[in-house]
RODO-2510 file (C-alpha; in nm, 4 decimals, decimal comma):
residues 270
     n   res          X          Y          Z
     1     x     1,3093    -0,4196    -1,9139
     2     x     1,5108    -0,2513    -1,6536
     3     x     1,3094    -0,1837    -1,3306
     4     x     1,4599     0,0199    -0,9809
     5     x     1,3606    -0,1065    -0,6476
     6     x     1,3655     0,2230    -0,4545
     7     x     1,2913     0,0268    -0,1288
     8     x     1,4782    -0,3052     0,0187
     9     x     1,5439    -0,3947     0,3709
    10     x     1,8660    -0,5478     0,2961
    11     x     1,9669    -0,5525     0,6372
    12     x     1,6660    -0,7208     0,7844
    13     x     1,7984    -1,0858     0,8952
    14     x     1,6136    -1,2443     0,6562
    15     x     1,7940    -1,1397     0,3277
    16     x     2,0842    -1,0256     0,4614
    17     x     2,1620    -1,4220     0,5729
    18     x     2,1497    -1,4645     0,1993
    19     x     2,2484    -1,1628     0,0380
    20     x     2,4419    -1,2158    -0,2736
    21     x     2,1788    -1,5340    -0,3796
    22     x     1,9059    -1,2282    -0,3189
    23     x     2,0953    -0,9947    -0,5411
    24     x     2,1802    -1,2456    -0,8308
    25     x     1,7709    -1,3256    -0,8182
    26     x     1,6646    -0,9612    -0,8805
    27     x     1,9766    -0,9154    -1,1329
    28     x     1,8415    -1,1884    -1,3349
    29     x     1,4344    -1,1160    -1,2932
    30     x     1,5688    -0,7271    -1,4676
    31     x     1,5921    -0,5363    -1,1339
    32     x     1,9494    -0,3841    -1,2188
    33     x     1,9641    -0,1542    -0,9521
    34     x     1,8334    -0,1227    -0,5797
    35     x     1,8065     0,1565    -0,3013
    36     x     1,8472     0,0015     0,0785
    37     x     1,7022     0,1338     0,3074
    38     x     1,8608     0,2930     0,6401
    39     x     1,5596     0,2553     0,9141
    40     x     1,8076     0,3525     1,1929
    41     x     2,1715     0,4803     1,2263
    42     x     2,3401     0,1437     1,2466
    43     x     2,1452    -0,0015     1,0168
    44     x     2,2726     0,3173     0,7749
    45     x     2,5713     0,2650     0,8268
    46     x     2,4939    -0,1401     0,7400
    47     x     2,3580    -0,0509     0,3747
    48     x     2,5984     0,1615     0,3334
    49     x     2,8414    -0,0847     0,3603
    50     x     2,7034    -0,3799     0,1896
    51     x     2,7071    -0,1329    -0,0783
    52     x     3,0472    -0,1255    -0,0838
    53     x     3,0942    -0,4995    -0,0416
    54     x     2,8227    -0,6038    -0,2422
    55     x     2,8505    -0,3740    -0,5571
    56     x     3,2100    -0,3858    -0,7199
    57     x     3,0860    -0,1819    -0,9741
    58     x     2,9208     0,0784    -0,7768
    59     x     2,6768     0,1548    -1,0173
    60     x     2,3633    -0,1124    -0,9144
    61     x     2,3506    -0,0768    -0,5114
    62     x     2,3103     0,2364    -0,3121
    63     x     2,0963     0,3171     0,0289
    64     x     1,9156     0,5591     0,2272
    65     x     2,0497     0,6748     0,5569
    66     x     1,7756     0,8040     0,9159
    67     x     1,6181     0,7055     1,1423
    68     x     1,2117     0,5241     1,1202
    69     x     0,9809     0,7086     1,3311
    70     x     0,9241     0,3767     1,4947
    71     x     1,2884     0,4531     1,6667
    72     x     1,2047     0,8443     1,6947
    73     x     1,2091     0,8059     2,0830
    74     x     1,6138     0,6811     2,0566
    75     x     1,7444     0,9977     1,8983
    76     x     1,9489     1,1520     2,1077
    77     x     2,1348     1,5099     2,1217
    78     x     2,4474     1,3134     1,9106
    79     x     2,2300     1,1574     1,6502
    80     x     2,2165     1,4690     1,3900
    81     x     2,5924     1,4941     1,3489
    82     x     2,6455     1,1020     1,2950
    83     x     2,3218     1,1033     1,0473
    84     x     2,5235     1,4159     0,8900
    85     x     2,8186     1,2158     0,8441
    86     x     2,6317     0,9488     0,7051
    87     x     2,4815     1,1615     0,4381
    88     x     2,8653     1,2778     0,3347
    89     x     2,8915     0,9240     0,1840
    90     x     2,8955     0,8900    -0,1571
    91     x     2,6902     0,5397    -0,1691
    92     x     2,3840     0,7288     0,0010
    93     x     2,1202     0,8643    -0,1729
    94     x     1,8764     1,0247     0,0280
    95     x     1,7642     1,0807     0,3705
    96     x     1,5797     0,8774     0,5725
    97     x     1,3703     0,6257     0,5708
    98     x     1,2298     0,9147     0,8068
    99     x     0,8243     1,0426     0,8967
   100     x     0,5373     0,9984     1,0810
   101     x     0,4129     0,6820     1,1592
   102     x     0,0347     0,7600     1,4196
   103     x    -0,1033     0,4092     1,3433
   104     x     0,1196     0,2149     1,5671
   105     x     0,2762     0,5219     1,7657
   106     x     0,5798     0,3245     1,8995
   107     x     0,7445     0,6641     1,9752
   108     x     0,5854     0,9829     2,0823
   109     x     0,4096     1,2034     1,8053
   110     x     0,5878     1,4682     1,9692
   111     x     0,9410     1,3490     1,9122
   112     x     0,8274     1,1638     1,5818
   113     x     0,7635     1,5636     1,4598
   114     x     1,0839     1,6720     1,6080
   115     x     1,2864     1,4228     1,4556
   116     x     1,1407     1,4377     1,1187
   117     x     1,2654     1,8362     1,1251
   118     x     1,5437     1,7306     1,2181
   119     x     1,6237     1,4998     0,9023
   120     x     1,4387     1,7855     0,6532
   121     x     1,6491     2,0500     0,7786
   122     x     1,9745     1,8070     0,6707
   123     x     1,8119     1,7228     0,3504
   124     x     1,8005     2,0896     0,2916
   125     x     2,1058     2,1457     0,3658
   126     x     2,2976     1,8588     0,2293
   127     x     2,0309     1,8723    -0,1358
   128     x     1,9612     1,5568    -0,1421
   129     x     1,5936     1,3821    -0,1605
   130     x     1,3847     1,2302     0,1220
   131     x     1,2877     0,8633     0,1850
   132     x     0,9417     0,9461     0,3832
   133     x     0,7425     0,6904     0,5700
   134     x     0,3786     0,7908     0,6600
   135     x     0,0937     0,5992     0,8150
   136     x    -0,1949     0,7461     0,9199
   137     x    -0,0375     1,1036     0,9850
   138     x    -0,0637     1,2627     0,5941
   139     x    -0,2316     1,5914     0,7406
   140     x    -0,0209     1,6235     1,0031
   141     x     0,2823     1,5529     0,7553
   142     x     0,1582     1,7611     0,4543
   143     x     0,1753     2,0359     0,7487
   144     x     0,5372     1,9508     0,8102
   145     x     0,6176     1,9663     0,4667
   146     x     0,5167     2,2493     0,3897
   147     x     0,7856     2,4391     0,6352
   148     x     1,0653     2,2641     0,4383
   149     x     0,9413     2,1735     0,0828
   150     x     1,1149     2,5159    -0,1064
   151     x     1,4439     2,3863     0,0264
   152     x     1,3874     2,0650    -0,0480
   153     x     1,5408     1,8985    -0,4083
   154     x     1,2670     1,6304    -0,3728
   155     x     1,1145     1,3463    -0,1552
   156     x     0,9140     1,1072    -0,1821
   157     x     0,6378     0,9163    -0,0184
   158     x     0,7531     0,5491     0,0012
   159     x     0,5014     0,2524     0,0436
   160     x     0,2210     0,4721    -0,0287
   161     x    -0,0856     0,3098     0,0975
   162     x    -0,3261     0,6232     0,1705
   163     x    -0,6611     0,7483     0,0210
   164     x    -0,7410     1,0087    -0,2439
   165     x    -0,7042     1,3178    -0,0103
   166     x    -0,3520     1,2228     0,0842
   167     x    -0,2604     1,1500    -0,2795
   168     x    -0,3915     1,4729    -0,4079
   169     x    -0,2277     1,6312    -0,1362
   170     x     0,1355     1,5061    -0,2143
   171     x     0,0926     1,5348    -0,5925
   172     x     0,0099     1,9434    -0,5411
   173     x     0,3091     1,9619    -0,2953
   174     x     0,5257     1,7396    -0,6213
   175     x     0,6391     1,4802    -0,4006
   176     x     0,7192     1,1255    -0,5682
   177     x     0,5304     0,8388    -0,4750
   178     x     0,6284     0,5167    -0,4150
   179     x     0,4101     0,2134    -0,4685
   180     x     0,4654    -0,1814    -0,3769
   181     x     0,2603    -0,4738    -0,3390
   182     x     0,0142    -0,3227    -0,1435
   183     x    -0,1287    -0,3136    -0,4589
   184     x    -0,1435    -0,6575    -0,5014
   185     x    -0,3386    -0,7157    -0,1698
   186     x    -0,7166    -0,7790    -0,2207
   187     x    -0,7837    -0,7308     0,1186
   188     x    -0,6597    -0,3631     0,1437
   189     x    -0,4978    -0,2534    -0,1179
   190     x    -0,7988    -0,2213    -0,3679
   191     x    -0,8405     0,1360    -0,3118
   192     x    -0,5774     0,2042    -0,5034
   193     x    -0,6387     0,0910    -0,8055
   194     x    -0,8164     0,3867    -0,9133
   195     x    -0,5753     0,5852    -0,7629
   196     x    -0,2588     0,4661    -0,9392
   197     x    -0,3786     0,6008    -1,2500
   198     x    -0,3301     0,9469    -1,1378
   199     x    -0,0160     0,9971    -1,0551
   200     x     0,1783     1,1541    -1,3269
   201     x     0,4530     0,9520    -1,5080
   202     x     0,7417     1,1362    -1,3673
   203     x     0,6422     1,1036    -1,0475
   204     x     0,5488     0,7334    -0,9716
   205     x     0,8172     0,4711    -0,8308
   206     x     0,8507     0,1201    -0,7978
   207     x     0,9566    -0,1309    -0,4934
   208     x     0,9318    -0,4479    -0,3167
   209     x     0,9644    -0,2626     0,0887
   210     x     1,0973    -0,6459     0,0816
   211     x     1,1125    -0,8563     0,2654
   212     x     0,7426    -0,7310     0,3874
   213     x     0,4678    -0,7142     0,1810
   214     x     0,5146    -1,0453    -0,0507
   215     x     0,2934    -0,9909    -0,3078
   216     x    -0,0319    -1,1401    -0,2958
   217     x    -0,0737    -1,1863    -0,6414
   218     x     0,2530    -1,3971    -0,6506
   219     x     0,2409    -1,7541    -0,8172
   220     x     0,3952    -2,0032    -0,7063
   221     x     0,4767    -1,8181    -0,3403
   222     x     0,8452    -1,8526    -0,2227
   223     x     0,8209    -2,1750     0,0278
   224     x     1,0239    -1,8794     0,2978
   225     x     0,6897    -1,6392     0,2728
   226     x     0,9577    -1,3166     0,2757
   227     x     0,9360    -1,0652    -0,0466
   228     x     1,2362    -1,0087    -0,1930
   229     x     1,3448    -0,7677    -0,4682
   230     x     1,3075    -0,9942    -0,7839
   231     x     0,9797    -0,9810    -0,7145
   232     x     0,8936    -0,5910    -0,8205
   233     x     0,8254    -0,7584    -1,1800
   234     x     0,4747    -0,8538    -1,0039
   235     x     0,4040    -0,5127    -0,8275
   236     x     0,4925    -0,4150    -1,2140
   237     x     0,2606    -0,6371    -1,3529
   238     x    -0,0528    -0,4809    -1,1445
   239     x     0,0413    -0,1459    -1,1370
   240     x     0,0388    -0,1640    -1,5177
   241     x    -0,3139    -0,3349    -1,5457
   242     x    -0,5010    -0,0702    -1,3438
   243     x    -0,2890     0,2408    -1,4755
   244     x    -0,3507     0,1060    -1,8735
   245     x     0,0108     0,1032    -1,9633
   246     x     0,1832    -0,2322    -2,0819
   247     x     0,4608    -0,3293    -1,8552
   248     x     0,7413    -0,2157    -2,1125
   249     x     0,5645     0,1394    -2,0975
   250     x     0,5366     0,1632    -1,7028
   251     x     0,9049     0,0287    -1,6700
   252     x     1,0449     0,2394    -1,9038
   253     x     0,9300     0,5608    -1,7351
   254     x     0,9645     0,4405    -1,3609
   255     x     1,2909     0,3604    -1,4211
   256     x     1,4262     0,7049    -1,5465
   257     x     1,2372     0,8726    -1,2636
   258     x     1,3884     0,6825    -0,9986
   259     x     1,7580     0,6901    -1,1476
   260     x     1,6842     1,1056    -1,1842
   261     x     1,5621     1,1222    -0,8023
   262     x     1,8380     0,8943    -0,6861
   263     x     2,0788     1,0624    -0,9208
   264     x     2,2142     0,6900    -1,0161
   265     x     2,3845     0,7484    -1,3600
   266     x     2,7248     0,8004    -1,1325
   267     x     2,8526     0,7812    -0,8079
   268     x     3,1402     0,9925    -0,6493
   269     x     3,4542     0,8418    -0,5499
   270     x     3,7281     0,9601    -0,3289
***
């Protein structure tokens, strides 16, 4: 089996302080390719180049590029045109990770909003896909959305963790959704159980969101308590029991979905 991680925080201290011995674990668990996440502009411009520096072959890293809505308050009048140039780069993928994040509110709503147009109107203009974060906000973002989504080539919903109404009301909008070991949390990730079963093959996604959300499910637990990429094969393993598919089944159509919303067969040199 072959399996995408669409979502690993590369960057974060943790990994990054071991890196390649992180890579060659996820290589050999079947993880052959991985999407970094960008959660601000430097950090971008980090996964972009570990891309580079990491992935000789250029065909098994690649990254997002934005700015979290955690950090909405620290865009400034500059930040569009360096995000732009970011997006020029033929390592990045899609846009973001960018959204609406009302359960912790570290920035303004307000300038959450604002900054979240400002990353859909670049996606729109630039055609590629969106890396969306959402918590707690899925009206409010469905409303967003909606402005943008004819323009958009697709996004999707990473680290879904929501109810039915805000499933239903991505699916009829055809975003992607993104699931990780939430899944694998008795505590609060029962819910979606159910829930994993109806999203269409062709629009469900794998990742880790490493190195948060170890999953729970995990035996024996790494001794350093982070999630890491070689991992997914669990988030795998539970998605598959509660949608009814074997693993070989789930991978198998995960995988092409992510590699056709990344666009991963090539990248562009020069």
């Amino acid at each position: 089996m072959q399996l995408v991680d669409i979502g690993v925080n590369l960057t974060h201290p943790s990994l990054l302080k071991n890196a390649v011995a992180v890579l060659e674990r996820a290589y050999a668990a079947g993880v052959g390719q991985m999407i970094l996440t960008g959660t601000s502009l430097e950090e971008s411009e980090t996964a972009r180049r570990l891309c580079q520096e990491l992935d000789e072959s250029r065909q098994r890293l690649f990254c997002t590029a934005g700015v979290h809505p955690h950090d909405a308050s620290q865009w400034t009048a500059e930040s569009g045109a360096e995000l732009n140039g970011l997006l020029k780069e033929p390592e990045v993928r899609a846009v973001g990770e960018c959204g609406l994040d009302f359960n912790r509110d570290f920035s303004p709503r307000s300038q959450q909003e604002r900054v979240l147009e400002e990353h859909l109107q670049l996606a729109a203009e630039t055609g590629l896909p969106v890396f969306l974060h959402e918590r707690d906000a899925d009206q409010r973002m469905i409303e967003l959305l909606r402005h943008f989504r004819d323009r958009l080539s697709a996004a999707v919903i990473h680290c879904f963790t929501g109810e039915k109404r805000a499933l239903y009301g991505y699916l009829d909008m055809d975003l992607h959704i993104g699931i990780t070991g939430w899944i694998c949390d008795e505590r609060r990730g029962t819910h979606l159980h159910p829930l994993v079963r109806d999203i269409p093959a062709g629009r469900l996604m794998l990742e880790t969101d490493a190195p948060y959300l170890l999953p729970r499910t995990l035996r024996p637990k790494p001794k350093s308590g982070h999630n890491e990429p070689a991992f997914l094969t669990e988030v795998l393993r539970e998605v598959a029991r509660h949608r009814g598919e074997t693993e070989v089944e789930l991978a198998r159509h995960t995988t092409a979905t992510a590699r056709r919303f990344f666009r991963l067969d090539t990248i562009e040199t020069g």
